[in-house]
N, C-alpha and C positions, 0 to 999 in steps of 0.2 A: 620412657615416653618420647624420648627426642628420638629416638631408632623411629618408631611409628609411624611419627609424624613426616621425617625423611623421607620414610616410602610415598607418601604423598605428594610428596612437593613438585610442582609445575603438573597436578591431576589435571589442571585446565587446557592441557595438550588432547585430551579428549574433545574437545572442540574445536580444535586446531588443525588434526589430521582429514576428520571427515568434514565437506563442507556443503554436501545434497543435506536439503531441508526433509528434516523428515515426516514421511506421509502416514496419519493416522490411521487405521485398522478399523473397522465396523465393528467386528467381531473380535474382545480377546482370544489370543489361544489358550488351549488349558494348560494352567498353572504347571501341570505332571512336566509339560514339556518345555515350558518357556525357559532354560537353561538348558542348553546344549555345554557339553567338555568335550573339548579335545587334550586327551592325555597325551605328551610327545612323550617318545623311548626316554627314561632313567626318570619318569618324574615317579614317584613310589606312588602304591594303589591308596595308601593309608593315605597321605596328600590330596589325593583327588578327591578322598570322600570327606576331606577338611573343608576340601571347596564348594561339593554339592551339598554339604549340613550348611553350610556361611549362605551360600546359594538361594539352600530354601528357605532358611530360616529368615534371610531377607524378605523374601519373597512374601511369606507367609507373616510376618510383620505389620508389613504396608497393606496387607489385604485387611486384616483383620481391623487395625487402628483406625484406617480410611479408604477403605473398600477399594483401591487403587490395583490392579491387575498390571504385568506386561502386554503387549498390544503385539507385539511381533517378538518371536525367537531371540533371545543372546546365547551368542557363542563366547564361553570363556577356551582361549588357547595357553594350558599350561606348558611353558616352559623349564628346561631344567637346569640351565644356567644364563648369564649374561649373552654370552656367545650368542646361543640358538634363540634368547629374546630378540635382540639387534635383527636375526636373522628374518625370525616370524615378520615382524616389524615393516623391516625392506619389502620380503613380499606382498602382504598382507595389506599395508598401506599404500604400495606404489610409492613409495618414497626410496632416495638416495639413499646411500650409508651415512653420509654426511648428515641430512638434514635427520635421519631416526636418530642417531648419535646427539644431535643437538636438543633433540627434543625429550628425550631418554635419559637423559644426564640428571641423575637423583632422585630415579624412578625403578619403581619396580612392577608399574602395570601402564601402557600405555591403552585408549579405547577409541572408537570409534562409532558410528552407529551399529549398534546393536554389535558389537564385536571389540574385546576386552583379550589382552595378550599381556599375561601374568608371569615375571622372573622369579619362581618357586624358591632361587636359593635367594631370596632377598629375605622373603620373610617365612622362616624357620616352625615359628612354636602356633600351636592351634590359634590362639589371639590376634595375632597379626595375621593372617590368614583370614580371616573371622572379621576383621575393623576392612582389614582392603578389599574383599570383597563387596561388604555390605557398600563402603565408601564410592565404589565405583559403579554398584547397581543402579545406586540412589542413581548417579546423573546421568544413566539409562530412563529412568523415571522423569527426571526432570526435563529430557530433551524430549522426551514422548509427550510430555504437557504441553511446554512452551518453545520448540525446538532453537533455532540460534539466541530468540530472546532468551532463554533463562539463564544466560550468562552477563546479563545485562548489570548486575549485582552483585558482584564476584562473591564478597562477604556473605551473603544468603544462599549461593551457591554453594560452595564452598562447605558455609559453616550446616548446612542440612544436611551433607555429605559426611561429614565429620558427629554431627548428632544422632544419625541413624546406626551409622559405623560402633558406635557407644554403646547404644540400645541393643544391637542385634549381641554386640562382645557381652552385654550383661544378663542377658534374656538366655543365651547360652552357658551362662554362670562361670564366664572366666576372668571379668573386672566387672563390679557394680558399677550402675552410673552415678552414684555420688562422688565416687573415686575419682573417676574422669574428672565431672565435674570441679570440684576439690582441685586434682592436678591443676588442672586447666588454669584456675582461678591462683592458687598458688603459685605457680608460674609465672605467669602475670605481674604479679602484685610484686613480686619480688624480683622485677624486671625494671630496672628505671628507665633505658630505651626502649617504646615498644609503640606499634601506629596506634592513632587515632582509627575509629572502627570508620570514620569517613572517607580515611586515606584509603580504605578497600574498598573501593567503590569497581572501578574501572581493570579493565586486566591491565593496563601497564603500570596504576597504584600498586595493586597486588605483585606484578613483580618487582617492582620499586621494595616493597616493604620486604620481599625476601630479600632481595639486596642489600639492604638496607639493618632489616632488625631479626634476621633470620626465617626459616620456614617454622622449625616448630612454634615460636614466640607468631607468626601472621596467623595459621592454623589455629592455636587455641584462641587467638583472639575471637576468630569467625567463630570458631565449635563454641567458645562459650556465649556467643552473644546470640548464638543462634538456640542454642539448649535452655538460653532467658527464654525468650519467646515461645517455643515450646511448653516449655512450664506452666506458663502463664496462659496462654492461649489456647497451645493443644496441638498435634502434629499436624488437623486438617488445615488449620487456618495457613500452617507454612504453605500445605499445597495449594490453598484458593489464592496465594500470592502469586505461586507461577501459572497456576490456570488462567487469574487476569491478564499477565503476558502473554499465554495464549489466544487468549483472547483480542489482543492487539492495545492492551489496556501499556501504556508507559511507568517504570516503575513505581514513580511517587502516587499512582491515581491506584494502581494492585495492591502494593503496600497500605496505605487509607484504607484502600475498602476493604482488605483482609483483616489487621489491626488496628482502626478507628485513630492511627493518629498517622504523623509523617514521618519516613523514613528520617529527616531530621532529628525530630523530638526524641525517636529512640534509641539513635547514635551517641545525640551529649546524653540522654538517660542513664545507655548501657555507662558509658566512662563514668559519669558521676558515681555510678556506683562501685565500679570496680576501683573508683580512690577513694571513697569513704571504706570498705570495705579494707582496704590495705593498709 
């Protein structure tokens, strides 16, 4: 789990790189197409189609659960090692070597709007292929709701990114989500430094907390606080949360009127219970 979790750490560089507000679509495109692959030379075919099964099966997920479609095209650019990721990178972003290198550092997908560039030898087995994909469509998803707002929350971000990533690995049948969950929780519990789900508010808390108390231990806090709320509420009500940011709605007024209470109440909620629990 801590390999997994790795591959994600600083995913909030997908907000980072591209910084044009993104413009909604009237009309979805069809589902058949709204994943684009670019295979680069030495990624294997059986790889690529690890990517488009994670792809759709994403895809096909959030349609089904909450009627939620892509609005424009993503392009996944697989890469076949470090080397030729940095490279995509540089291009691809307009960025320096220096600054992809900074931002790349404990990553094996960097993203941007509607364009995702994946280091293939990072993650090996159909599973992690499977969680990073789903992991990074989500905030495809979420920027097409609520575009630079819905990073306003890091922890909700974040942790819906990490609860789909779960769902799509168990819907595929290669970890249950109890499992996760269970990990998650156990982890946790048996971590005696580890943030407050408040101190993941903001992107510099979030990186503070990886500095601070690791990435897998910040990750599952989010993933499980966010797989609470799911449980409990249902996957739509995560999305009428970043809708209300779309809508110009400020966290604590989207949160309310998604989950009937305030992002407070369910902060000391979640912790209370992950120390009764422990």
């Amino acid at each position: 789990m801590n390999r997994r979790l790795r591959l994600l750490t600083f995913c909030i560089c997908c907000y980072l790189l591209v910084t044009t507000t993104l413009t909604a679509c009237a009309f979805p495109v069809d589902q058949h197409e709204a994943i684009t692959i670019e295979q680069l030379a030495e990624v294997t075919d059986d790889s690529a189609n690890e990517v488009r099964q994670a792809a759709n099966a994403t895809t096909l997920l959030l349609a089904n659960k909450t009627g939620l479609t892509l609005e424009k095209p993503v392009n996944l650019v697989l890469t076949p090692d470090r080397k030729s990721y940095i490279t995509e990178a540089i291009t691809r972003f307009h960025m320096s070597e220096f600054e992809v290198e900074k931002v790349a550092r404990g990553t094996d997908a960097l993203a941007g709007t509607n364009l995702i560039i994946v280091d293939m030898s990072g993650v090996p087995t159909v599973r992690q292929k499977t969680f990073l994909i789903a992991h990074e469509l989500t905030h495809q998803y979420q920027r097409q709701i609520a575009g630079n707002k819905a990073q306003q929350v890091m922890w909700l971000l974040e942790g819906m990114a990490e609860t789909v990533g779960a769902e799509v690995v168990a819907q595929q049948g290669y970890f249950r989500l109890d499992q996760y969950q269970n990990n998650w929780q156990t982890g946790l519990q048996k971590t005696v430094a580890k943030p407050l789900l408040s101190e993941l508010e903001t992107r510099d808390g979030w990186s503070q907390s990886i500095s601070k108390y690791s990435s897998p231990i910040t990750y599952k806090t989010a993933g499980l606080a966010v797989l609470a709320l799911t449980e409990e509420f249902g996957q739509q009500k995560v999305l009428d949360y970043f809708k209300g940011l779309g809508r110009g709605e400020n966290p604590e007024t989207a949160f309310q009127n998604a989950f009937g209470m305030s992002i407070t109440d369910y902060e000391s909620r979640f912790m209370d219970r992950l120390r009764k629990a422990s």
